[in-house]
N, C-alpha and C positions, 0 to 999 in steps of 0.2 A: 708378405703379410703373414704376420702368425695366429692368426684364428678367425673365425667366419665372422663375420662382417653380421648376416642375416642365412638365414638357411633358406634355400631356394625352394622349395617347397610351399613353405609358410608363404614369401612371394611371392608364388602364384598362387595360392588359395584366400591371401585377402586382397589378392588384384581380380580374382574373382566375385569377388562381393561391388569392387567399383563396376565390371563390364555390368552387372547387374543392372546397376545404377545410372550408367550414362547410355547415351543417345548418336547418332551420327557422325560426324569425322573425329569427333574425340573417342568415342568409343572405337572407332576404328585404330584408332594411334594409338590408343592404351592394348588393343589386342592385338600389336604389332610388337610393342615396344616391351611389355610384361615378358615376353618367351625371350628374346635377345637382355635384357636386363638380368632376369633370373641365369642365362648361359655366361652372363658375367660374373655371377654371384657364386656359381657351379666352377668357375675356374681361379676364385680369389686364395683360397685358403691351402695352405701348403698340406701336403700330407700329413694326417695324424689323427687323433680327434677332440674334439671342441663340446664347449657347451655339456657342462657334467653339472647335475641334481643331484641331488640327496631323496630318497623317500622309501619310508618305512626301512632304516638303516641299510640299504640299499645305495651304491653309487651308480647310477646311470647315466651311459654316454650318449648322448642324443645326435652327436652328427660326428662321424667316422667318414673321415675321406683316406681314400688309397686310389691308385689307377684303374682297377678295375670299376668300385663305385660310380669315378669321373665319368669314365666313358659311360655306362649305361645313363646316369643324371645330365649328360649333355645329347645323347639320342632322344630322350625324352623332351628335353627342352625345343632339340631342333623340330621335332614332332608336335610339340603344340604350335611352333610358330610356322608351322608348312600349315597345319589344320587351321589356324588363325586369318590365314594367306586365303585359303580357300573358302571359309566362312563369311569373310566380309561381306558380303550381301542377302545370307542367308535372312528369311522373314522372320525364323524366332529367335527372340531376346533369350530365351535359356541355357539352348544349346552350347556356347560357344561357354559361356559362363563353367556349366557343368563339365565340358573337355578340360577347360584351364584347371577347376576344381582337382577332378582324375590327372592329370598331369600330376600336379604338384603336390597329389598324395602319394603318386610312384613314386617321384622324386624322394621323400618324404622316409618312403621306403628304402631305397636303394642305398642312401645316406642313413640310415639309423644305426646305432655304434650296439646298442642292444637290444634287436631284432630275435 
């Protein structure tokens, strides 16, 4: 594949907005499936970078992937879905919401082309 699909970050920060929004075994499966979904999305795109804007005569590369990147954006990934693992029966609706939020603005980070 030669360019990102979707940036794993974004991902899981508006798969964050549905854990908000749903309830019991789906919500469950959504905060199962968002960290392994996103670690697929983390490994699609060949090296290089993706996804270039324009602003204020500015070129900016918004997702840079290399090996190094990879690996940190797939620790991260594995890391919300260990903490997602662990969360499932927590009482508060926000928690889980917010960790997936921070995830996937790490991510967010680690992948930015002009940080």
């Amino acid at each position: 594949m030669s360019s990102a699909l979707m940036h794993p970050g974004l991902f899981l920060v508006l798969g964050s907005v549905l854990l908000v929004r749903s309830r019991g075994a789906f919500r469950n499966a959504i905060a199962l499936l968002l960290p392994l979904a996103a670690l697929w999305l983390v490994w699609q795109p060949e090296d290089g970078s993706f996804w270039h804007a324009h602003l204020a005569g500015y070129e900016l590369t918004l997702i840079a992937v290399d090996p190094l990147s990879r690996m940190f954006a797939t620790i991260f990934t594995l890391m919300a879905f260990g903490g997602a693992l662990f969360a499932l029966n927590q009482s508060s609706r926000i928690e889980l919401p917010a960790a997936f939020l921070y995830a996937g603005s790490a991510i967010g980070v680690v992948l930015a082309g002009d940080l």
